[in-house]
N, CA, C and O atoms as CSV, one atom per row, in Angstrom:
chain,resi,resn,atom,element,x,y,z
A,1,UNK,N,N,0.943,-18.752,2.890
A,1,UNK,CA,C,0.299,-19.530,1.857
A,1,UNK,C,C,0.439,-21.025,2.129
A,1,UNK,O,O,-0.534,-21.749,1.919
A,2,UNK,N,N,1.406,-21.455,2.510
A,2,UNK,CA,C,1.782,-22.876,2.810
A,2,UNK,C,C,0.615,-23.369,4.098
A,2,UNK,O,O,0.215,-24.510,4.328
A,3,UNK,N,N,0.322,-22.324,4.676
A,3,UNK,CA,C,-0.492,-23.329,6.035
A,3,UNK,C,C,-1.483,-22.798,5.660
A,3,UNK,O,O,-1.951,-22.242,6.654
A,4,UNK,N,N,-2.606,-22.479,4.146
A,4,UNK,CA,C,-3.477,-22.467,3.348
A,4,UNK,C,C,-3.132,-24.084,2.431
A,4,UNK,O,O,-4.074,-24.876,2.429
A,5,UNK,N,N,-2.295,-24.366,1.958
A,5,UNK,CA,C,-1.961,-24.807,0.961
A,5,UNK,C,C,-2.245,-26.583,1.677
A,5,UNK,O,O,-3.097,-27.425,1.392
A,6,UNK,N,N,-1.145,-26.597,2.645
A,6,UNK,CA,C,-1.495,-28.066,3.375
A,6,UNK,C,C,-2.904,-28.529,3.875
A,6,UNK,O,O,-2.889,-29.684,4.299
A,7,UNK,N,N,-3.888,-28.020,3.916
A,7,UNK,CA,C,-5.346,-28.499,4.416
A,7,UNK,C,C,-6.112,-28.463,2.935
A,7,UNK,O,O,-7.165,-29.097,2.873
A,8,UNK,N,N,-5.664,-27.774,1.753
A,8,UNK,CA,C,-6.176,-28.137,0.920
A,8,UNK,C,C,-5.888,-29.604,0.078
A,8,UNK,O,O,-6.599,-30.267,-0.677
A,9,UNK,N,N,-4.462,-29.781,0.596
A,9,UNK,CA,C,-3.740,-30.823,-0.452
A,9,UNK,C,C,-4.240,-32.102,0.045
A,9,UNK,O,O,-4.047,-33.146,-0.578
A,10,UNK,N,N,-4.994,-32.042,1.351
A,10,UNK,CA,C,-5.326,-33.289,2.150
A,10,UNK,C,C,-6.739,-33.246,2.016
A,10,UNK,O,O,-7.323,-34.294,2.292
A,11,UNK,N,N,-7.544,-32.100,1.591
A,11,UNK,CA,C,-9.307,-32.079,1.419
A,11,UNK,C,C,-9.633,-32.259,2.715
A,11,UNK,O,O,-10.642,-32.910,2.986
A,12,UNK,N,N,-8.880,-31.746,3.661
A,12,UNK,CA,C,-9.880,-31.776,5.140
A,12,UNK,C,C,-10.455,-31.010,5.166
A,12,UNK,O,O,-10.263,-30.025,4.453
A,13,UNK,N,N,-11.574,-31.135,6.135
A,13,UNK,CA,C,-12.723,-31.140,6.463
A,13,UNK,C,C,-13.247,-29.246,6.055
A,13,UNK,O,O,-14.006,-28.837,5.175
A,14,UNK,N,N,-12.505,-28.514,7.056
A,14,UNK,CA,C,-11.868,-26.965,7.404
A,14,UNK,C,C,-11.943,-26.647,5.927
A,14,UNK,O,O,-12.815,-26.015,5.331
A,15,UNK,N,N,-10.757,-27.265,5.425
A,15,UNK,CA,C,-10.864,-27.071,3.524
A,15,UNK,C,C,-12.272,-27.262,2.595
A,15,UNK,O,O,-12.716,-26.389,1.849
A,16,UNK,N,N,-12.700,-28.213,2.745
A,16,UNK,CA,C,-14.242,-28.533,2.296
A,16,UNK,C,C,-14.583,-27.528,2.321
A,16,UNK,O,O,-14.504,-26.620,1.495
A,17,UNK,N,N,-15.130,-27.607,3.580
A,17,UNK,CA,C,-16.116,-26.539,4.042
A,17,UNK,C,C,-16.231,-25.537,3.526
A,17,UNK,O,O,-17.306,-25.261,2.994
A,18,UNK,N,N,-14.833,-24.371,3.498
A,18,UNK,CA,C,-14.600,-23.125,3.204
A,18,UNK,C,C,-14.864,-23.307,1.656
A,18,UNK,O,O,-15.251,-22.346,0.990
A,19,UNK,N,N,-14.642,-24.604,1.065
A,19,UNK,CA,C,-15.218,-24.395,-0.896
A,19,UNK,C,C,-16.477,-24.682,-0.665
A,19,UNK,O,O,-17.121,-23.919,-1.385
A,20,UNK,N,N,-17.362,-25.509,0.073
A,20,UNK,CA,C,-18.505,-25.402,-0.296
A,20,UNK,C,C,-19.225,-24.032,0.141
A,20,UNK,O,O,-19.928,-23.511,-0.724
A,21,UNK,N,N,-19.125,-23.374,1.422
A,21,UNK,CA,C,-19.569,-21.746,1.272
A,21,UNK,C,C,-19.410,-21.293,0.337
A,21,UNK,O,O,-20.322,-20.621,-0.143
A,22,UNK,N,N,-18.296,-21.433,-0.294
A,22,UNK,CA,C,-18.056,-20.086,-1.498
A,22,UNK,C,C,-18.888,-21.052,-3.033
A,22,UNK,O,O,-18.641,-20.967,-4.236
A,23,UNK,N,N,-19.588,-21.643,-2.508
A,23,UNK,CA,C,-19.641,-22.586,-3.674
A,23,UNK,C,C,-19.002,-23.198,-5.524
A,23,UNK,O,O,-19.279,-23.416,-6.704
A,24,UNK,N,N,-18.096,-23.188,-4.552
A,24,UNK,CA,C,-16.707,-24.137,-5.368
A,24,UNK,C,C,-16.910,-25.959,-5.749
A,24,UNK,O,O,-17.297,-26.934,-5.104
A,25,UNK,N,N,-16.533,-25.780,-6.802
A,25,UNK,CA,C,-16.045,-27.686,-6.514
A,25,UNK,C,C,-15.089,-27.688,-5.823
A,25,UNK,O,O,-14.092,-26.969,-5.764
A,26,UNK,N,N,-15.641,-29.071,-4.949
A,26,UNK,CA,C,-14.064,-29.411,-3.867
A,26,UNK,C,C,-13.257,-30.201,-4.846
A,26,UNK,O,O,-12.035,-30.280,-4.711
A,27,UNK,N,N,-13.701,-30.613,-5.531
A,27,UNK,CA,C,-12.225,-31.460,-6.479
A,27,UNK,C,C,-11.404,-30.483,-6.556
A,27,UNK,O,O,-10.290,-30.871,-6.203
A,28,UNK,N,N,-11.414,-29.057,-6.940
A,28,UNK,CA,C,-10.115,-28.085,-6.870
A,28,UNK,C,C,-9.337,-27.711,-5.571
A,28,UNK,O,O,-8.340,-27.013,-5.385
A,29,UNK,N,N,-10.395,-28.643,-4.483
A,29,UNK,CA,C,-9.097,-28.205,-3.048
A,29,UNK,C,C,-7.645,-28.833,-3.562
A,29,UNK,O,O,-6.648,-28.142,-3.774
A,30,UNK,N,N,-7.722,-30.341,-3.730
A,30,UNK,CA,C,-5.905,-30.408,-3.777
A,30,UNK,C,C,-5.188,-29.801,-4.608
A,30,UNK,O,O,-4.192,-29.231,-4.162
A,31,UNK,N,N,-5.390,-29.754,-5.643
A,31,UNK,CA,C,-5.210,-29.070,-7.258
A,31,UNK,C,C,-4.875,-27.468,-6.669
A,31,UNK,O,O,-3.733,-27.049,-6.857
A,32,UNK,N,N,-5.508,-26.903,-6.217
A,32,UNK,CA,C,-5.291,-25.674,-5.425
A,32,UNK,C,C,-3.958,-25.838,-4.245
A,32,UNK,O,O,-2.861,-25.288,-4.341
A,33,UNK,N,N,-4.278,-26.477,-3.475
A,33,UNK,CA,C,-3.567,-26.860,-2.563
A,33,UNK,C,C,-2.076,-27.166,-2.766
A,33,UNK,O,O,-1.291,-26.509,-2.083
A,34,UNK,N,N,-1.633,-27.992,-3.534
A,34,UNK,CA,C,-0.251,-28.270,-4.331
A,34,UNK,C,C,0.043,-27.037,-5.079
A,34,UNK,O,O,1.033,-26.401,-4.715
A,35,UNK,N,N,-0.721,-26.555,-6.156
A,35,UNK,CA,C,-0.072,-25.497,-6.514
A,35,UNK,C,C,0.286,-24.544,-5.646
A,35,UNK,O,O,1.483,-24.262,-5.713
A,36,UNK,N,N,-0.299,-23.986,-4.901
A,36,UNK,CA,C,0.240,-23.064,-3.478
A,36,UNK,C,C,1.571,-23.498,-3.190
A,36,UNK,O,O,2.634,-22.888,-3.308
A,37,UNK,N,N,1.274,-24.931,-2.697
A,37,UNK,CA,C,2.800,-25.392,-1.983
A,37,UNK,C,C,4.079,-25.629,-3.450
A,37,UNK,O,O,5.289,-25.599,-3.227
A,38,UNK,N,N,3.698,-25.774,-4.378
A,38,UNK,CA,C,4.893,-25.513,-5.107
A,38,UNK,C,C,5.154,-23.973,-5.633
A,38,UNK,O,O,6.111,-23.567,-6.292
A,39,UNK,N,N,4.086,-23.286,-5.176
A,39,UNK,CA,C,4.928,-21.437,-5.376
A,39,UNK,C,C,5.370,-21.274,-4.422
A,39,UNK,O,O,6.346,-20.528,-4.495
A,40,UNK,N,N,5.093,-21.691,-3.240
A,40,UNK,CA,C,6.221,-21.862,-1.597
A,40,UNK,C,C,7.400,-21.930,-2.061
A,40,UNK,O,O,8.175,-20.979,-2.162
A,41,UNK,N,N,7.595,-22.999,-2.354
A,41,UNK,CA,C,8.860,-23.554,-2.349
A,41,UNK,C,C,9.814,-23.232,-3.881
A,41,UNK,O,O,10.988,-23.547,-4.077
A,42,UNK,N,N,9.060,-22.653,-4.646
A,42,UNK,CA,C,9.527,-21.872,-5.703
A,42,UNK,C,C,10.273,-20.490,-5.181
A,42,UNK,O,O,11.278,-19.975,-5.671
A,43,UNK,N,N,9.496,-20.034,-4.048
A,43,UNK,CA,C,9.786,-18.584,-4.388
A,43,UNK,C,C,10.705,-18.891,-2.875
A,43,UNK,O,O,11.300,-17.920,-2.407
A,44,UNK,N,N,10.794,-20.114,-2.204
A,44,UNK,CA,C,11.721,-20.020,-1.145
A,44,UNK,C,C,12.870,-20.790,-0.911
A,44,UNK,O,O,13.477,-20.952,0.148
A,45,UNK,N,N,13.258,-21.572,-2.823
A,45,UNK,CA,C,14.676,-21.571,-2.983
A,45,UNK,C,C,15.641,-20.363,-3.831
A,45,UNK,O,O,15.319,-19.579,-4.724
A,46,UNK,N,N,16.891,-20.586,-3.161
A,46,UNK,CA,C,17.462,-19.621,-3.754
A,46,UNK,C,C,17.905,-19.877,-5.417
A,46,UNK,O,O,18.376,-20.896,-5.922
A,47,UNK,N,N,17.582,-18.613,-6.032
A,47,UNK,CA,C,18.144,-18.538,-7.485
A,47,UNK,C,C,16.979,-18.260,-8.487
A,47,UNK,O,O,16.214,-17.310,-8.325
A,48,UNK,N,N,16.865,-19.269,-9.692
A,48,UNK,CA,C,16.192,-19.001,-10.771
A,48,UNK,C,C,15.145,-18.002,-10.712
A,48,UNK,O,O,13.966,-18.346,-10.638
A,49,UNK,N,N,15.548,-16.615,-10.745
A,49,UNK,CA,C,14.227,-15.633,-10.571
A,49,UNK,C,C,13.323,-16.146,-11.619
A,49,UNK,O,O,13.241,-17.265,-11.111
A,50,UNK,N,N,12.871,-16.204,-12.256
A,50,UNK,CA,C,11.866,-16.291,-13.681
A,50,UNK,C,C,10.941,-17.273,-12.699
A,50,UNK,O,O,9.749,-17.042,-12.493
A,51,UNK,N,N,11.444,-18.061,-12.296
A,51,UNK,CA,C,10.377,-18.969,-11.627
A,51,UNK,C,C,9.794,-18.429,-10.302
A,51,UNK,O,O,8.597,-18.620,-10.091
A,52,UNK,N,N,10.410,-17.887,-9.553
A,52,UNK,CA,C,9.934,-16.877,-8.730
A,52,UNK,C,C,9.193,-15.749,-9.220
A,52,UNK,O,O,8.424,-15.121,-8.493
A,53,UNK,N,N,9.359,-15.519,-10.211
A,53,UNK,CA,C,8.153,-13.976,-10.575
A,53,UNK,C,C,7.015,-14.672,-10.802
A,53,UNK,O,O,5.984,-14.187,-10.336
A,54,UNK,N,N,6.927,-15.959,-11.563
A,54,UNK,CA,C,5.718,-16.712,-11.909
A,54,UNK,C,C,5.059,-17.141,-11.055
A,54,UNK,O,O,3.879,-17.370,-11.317
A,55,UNK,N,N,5.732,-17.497,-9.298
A,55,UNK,CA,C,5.541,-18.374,-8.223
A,55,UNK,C,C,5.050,-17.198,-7.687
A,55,UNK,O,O,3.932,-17.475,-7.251
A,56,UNK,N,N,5.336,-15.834,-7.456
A,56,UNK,CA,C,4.928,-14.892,-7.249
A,56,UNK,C,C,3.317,-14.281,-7.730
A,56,UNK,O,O,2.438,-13.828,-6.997
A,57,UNK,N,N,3.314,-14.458,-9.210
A,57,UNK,CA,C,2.196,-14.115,-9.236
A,57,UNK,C,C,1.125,-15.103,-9.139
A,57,UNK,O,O,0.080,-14.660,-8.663
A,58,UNK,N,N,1.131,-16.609,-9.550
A,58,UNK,CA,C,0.919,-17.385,-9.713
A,58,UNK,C,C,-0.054,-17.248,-7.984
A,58,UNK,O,O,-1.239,-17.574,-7.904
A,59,UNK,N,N,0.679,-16.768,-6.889
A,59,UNK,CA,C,0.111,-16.439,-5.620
A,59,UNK,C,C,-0.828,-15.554,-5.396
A,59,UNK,O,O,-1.776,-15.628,-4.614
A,60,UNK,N,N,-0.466,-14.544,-6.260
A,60,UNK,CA,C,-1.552,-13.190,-5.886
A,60,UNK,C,C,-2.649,-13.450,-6.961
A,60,UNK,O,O,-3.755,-12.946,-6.768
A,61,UNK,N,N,-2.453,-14.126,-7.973
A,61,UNK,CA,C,-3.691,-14.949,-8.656
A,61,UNK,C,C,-4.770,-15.376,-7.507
A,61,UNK,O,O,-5.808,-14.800,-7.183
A,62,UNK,N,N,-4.304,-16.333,-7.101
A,62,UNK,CA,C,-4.952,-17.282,-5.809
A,62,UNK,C,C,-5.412,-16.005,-5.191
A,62,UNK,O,O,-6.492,-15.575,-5.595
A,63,UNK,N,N,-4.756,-15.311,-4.255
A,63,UNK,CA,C,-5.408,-14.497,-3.639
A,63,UNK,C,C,-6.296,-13.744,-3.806
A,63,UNK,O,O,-7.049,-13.619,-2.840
A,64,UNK,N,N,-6.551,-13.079,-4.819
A,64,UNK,CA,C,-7.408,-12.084,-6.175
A,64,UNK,C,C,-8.751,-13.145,-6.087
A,64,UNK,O,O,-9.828,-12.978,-5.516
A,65,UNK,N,N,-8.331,-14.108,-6.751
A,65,UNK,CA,C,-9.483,-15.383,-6.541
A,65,UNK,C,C,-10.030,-15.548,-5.861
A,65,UNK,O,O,-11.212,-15.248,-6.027
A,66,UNK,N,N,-9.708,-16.012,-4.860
A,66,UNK,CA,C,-10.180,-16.285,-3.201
A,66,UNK,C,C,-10.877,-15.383,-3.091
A,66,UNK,O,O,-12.071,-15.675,-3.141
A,67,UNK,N,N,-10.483,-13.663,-2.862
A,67,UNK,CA,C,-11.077,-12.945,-2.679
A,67,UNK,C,C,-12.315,-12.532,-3.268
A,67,UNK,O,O,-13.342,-12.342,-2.617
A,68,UNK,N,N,-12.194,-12.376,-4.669
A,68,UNK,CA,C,-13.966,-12.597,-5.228
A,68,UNK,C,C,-14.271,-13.846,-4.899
A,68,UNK,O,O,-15.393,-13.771,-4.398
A,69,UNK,N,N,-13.800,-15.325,-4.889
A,69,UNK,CA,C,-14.789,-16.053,-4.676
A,69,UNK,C,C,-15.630,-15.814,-3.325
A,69,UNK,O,O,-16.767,-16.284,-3.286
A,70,UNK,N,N,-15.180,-15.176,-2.324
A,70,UNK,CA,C,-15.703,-15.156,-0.882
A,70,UNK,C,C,-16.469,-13.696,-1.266
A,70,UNK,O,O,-17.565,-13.660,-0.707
A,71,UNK,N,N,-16.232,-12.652,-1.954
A,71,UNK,CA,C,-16.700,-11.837,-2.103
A,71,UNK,C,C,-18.288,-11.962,-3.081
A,71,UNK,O,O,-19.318,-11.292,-3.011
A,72,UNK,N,N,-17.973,-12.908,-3.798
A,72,UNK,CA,C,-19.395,-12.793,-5.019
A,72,UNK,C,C,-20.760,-14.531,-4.180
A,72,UNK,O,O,-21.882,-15.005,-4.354
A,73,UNK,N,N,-19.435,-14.748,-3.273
A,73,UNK,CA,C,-20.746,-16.178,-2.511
A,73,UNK,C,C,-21.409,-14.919,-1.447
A,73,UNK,O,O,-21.949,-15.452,-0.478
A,74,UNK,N,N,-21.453,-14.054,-1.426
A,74,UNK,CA,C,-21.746,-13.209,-0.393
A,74,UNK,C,C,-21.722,-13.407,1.091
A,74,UNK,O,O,-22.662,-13.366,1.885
A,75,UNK,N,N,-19.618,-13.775,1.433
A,75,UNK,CA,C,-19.640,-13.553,2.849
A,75,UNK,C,C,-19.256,-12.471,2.671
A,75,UNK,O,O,-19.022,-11.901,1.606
A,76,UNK,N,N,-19.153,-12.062,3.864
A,76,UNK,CA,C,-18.931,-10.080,3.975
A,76,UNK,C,C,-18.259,-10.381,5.276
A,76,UNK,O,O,-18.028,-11.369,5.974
A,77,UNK,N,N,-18.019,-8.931,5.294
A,77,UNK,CA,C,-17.247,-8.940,7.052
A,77,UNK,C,C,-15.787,-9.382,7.530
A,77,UNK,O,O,-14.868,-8.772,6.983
A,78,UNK,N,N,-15.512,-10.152,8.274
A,78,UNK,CA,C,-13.954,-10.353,8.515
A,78,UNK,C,C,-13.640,-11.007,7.623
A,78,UNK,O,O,-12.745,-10.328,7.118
A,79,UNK,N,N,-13.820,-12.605,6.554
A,79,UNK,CA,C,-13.627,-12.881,6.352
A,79,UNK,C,C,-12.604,-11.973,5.039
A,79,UNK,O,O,-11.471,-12.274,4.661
A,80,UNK,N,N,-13.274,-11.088,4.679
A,80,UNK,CA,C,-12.942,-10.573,3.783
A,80,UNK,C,C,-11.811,-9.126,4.117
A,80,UNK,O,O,-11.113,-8.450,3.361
A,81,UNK,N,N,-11.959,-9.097,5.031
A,81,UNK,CA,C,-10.860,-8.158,5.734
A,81,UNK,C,C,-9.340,-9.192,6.337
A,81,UNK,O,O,-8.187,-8.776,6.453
A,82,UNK,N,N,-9.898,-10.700,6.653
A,82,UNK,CA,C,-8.983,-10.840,6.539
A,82,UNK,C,C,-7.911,-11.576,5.127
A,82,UNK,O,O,-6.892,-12.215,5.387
A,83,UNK,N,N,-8.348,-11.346,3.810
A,83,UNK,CA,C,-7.718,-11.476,3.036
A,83,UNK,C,C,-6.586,-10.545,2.659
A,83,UNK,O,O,-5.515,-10.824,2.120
A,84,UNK,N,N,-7.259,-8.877,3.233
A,84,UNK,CA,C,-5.931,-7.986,3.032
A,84,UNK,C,C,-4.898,-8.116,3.544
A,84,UNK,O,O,-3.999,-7.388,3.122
A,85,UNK,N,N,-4.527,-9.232,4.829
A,85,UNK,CA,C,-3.161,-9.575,5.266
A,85,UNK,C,C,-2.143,-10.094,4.134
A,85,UNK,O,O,-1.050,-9.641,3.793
A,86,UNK,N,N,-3.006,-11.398,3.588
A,86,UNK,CA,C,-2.039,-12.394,3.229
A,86,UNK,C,C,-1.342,-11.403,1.406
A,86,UNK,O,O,-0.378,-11.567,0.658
A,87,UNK,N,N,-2.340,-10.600,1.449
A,87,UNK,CA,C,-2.117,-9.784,-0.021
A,87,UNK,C,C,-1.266,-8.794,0.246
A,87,UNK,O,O,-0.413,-8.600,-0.620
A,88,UNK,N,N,-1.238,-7.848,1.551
A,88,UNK,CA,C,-0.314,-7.214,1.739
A,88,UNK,C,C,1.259,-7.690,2.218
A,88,UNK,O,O,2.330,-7.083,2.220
A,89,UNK,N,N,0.894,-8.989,2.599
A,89,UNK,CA,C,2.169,-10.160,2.979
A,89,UNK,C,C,2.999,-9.811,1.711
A,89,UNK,O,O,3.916,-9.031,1.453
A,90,UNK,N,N,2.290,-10.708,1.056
A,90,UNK,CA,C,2.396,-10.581,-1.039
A,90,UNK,C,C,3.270,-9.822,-1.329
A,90,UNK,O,O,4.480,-9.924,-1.532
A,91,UNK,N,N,2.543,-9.030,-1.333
A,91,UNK,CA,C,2.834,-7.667,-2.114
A,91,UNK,C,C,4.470,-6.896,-1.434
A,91,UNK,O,O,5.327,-6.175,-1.944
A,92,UNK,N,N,4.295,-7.489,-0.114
A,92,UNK,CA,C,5.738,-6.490,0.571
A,92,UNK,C,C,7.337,-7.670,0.192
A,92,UNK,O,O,8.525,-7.415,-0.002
A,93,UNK,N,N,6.588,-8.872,0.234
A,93,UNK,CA,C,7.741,-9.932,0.202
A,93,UNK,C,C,8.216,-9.635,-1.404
A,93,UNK,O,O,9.336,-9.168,-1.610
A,94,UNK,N,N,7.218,-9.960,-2.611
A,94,UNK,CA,C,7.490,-9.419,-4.292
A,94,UNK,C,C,8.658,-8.551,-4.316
A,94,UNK,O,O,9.729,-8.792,-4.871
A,95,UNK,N,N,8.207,-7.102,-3.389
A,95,UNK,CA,C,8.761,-5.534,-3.332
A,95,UNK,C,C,10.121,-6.233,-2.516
A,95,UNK,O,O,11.060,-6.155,-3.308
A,96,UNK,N,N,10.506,-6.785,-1.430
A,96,UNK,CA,C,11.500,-7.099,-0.868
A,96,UNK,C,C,12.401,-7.928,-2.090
A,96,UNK,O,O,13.566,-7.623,-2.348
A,97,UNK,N,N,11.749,-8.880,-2.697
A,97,UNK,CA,C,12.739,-9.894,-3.021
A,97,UNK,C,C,13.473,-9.075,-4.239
A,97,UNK,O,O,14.700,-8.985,-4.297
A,98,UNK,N,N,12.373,-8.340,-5.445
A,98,UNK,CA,C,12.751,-7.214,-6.526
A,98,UNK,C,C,13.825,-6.413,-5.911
A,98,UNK,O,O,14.903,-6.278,-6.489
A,99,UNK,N,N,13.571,-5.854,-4.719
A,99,UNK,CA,C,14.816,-4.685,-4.401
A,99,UNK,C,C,15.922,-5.247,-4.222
A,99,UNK,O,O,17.000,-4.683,-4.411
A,100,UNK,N,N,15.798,-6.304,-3.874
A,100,UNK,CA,C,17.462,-7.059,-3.299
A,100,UNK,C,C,17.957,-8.009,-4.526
A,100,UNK,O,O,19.085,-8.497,-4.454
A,101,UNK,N,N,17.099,-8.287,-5.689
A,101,UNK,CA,C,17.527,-9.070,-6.658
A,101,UNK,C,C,18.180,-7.368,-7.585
A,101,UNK,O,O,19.253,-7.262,-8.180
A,102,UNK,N,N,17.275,-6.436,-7.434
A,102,UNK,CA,C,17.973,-5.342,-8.328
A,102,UNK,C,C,19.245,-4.880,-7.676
A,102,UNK,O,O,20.136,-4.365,-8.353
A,103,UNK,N,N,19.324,-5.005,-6.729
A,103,UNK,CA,C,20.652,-4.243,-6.264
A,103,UNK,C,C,21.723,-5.916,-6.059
A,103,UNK,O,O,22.916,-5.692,-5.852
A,104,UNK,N,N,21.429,-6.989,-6.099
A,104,UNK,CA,C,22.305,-7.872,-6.953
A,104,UNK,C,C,23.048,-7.620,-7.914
A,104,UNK,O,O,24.277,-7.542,-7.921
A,105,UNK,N,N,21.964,-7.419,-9.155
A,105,UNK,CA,C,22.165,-7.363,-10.616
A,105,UNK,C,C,23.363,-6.157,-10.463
A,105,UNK,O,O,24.475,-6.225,-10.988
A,106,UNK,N,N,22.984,-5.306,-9.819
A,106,UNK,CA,C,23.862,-3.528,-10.110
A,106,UNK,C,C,24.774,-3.967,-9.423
A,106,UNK,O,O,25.508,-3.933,-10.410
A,107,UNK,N,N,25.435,-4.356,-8.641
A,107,UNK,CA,C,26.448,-4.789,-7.956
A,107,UNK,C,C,27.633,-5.823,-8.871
A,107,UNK,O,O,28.827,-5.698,-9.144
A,108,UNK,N,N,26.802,-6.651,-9.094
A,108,UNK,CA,C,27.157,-7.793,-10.260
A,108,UNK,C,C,27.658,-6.687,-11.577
A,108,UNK,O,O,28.826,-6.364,-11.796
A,109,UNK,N,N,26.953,-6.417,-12.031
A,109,UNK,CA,C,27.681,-5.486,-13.367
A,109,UNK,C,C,28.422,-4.690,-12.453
A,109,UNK,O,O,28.791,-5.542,-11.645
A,110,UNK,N,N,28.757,-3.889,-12.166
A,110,UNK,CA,C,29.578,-2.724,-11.245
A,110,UNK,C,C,31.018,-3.239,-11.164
A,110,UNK,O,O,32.016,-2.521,-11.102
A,111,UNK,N,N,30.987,-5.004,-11.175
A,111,UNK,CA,C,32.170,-5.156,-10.707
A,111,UNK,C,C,32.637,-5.905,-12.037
A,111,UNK,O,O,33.525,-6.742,-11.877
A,112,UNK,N,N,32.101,-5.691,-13.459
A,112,UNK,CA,C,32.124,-6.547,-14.269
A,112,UNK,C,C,32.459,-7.804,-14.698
A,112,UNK,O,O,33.310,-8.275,-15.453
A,113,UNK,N,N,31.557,-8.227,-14.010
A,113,UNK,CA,C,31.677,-10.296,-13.985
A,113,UNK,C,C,30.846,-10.631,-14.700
A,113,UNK,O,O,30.647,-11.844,-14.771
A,114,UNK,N,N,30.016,-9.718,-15.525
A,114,UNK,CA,C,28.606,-10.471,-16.467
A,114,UNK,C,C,27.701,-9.569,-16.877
A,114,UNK,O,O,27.900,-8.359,-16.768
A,115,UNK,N,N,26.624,-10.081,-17.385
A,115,UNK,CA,C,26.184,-9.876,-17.914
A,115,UNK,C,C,24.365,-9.857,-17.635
A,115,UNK,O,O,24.125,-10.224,-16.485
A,116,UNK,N,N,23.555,-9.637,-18.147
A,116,UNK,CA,C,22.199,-10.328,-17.361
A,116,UNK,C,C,21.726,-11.182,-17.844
A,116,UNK,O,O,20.626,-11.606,-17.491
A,117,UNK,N,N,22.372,-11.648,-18.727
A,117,UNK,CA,C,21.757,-12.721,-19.236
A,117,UNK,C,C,22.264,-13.862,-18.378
A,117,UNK,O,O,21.815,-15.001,-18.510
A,118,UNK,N,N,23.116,-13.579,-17.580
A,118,UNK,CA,C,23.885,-14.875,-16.690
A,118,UNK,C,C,23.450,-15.383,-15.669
A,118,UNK,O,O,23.538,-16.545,-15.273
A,119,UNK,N,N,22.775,-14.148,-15.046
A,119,UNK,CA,C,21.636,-14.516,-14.073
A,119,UNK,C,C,20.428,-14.747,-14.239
A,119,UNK,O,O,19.687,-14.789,-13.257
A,120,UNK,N,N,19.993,-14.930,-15.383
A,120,UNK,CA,C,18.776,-15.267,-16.148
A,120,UNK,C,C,18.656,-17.117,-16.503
A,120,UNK,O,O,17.698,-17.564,-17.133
């Protein structure tokens, strides 16, 4: 998402382009662009989950998006095949970070140091 995110935050050219095909306003490249790069960096410091589930979806929003927007401007073909990467990216990193934050939490109570509200 981040090397999506940096060509929007700058409105180059590459970036343009790809909103005017889908016929987008380009005023939403940077606006787009920053938000990307702050669910980056949301979901790739350690701690405050709540902001990570939001930075999380807040991503597969974008992606969902993207995807009808390229889908309803009627490109077809790779472009649109290659959106199932960055969604299945998504979707496995979410499933990774959930399994290892749940078996945190169970570990954490197990040894009774808290509570969940502590890691909240």
């Amino acid at each position: 998402m981040l090397g999506s995110a940096i060509p929007d935050i700058f409105s180059t050219q590459v970036a343009v382009e790809g909103f005017e095909k889908m016929k987008m306003p380009t005023y939403l490249t940077p606006f787009l662009g920053i938000a990307k790069a702050l669910g980056v960096v949301a979901i790739l410091i350690p701690g405050y989950p709540r902001i990570k589930e939001w930075a999380y979806a807040g991503l597969m929003f974008d992606l969902a998006g993207a995807t009808w927007c390229i889908f309803s401007a009627g490109i077809r073909g790779g472009n649109l095949a290659f959106m199932i990467m960055p969604i299945v990216i998504g979707f496995l990193s979410y499933t990774y970070y959930r399994r290892n934050s749940l078996i945190f939490k169970h570990e954490y109570h197990k040894k009774g140091q808290g509570t969940q509200d502590t890691l909240l």
